[in-house]
C-alpha positions as a printed Julia matrix, in Angstrom:
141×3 Matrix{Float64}:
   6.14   20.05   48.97
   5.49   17.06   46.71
   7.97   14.9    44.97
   7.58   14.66   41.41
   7.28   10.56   40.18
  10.49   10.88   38.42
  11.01    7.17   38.55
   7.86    7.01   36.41
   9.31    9.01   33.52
  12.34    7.18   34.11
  10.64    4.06   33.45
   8.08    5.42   30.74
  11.79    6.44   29.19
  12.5     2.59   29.6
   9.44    0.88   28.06
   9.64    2.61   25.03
  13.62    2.28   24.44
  12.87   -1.24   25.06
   9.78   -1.76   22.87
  11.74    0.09   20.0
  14.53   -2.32   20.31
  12.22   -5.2    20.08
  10.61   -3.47   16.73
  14.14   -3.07   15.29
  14.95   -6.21   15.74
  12.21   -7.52   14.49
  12.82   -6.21   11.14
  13.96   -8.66    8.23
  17.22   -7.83    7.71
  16.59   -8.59    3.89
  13.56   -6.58    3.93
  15.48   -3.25    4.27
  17.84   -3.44    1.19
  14.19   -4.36   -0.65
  13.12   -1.27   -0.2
  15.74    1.49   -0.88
  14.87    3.43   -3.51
  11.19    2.13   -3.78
   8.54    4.92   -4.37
   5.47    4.36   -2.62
   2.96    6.77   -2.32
  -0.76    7.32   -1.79
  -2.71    8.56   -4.78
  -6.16   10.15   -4.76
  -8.8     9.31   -7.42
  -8.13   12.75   -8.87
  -4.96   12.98   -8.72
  -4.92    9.19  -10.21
  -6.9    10.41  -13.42
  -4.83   13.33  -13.56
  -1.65   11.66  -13.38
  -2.47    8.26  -15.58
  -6.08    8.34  -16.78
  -6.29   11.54  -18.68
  -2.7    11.0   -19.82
  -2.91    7.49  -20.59
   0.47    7.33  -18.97
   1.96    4.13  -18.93
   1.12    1.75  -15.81
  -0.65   -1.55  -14.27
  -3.86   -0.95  -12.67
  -4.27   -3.7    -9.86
  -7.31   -4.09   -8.13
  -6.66   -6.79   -5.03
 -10.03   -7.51   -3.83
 -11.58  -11.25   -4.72
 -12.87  -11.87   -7.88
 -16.22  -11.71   -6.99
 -15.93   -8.3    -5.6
 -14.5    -7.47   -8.79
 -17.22   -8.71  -11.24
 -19.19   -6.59   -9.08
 -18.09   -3.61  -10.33
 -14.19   -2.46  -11.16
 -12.78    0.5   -12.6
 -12.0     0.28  -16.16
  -8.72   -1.12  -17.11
  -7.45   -2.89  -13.94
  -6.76   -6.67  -13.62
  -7.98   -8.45  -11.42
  -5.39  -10.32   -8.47
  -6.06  -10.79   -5.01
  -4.18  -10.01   -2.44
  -4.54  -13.43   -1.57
  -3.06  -14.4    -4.77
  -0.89  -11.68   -4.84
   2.59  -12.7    -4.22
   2.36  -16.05   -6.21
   1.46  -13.72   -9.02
   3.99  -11.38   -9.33
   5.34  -12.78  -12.77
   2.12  -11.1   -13.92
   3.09   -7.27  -13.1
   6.06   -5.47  -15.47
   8.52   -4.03  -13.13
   9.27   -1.08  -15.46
   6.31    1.1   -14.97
   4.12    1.91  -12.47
   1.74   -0.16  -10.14
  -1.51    1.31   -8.84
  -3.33   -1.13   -6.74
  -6.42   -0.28   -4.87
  -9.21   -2.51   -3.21
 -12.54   -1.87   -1.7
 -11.9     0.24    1.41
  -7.91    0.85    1.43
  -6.59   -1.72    3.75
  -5.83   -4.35    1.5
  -4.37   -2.17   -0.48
  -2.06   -0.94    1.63
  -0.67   -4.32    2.11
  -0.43   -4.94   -1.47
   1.55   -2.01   -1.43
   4.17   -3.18    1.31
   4.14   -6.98   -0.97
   5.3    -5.31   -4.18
   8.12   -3.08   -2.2
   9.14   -5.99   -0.92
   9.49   -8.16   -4.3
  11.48   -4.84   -5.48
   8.74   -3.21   -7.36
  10.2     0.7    -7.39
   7.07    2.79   -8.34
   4.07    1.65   -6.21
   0.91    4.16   -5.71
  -1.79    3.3    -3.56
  -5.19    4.67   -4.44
  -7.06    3.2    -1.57
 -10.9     1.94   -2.51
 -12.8     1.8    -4.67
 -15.7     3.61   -2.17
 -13.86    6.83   -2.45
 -13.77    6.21   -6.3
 -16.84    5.97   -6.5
 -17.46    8.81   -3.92
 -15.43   11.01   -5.98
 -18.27   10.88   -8.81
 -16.14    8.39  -10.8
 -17.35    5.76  -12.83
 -17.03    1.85  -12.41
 -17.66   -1.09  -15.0
């Protein structure tokens, strides 16, 4: 009869306790108040024209890609600030409506997103890139 490797699951059981104490601990104390009660939420083109561009609901449009990329083609309405700019230029985006910030593929984005939770902005929607924008039939300037 074989012995099953228990000590192995006891240690698996080990690594991962320990690696999820060294995560929590590694999280800013001040960044956790920052975000209660922030909405952040993906948004697909569709659902973004649905929601604000048919409507003409209020909200900021933020497209975080570099400026050239954005004189390349944008979609109509957004302003221009790059991530790279981004938290120096917060002064620049109301707090009382929503924020939509995309980029080219979705991954800057996504850390815009995390910035303006963690400045306090409440309402933050992610669209992602402009590639599935423009993948989604929808027109650029």
């Amino acid at each position: 009869m074989k012995r099953s490797p228990i000590w192995l699951i006891v240690l698996a059981v080990i690594v991962v306790a320990a690696a999820g104490v060294v995560v929590w601990q590694g999280m800013s104390p001040a960044a956790a108040p920052a975000l209660a009660g922030v909405t952040q939420a993906l948004i697909a083109p569709a659902d973004y024209q649905a929601e604000f561009g048919s409507t003409g609901a209020r909200h900021l449009l933020v497209d975080v890609r570099t400026p050239e990329e954005f004189a390349e083609g944008h979609i109509a309405g957004a302003v221009n600030i790059s991530l790279q700019t981004l938290s120096e230029r917060l002064n620049e985006i109301p707090r009382d409506q929503p924020v939509v910030v995309y980029c080219r593929s979705g991954n800057r984005s996504a850390q815009a997103s995390q910035i303006l939770a963690q400045a306090g902005y409440t309402t933050i929607y992610d669209l992602g890139g402009i590639i599935a924008w423009q993948q989604a039939g929808l027109p650029i300037q």
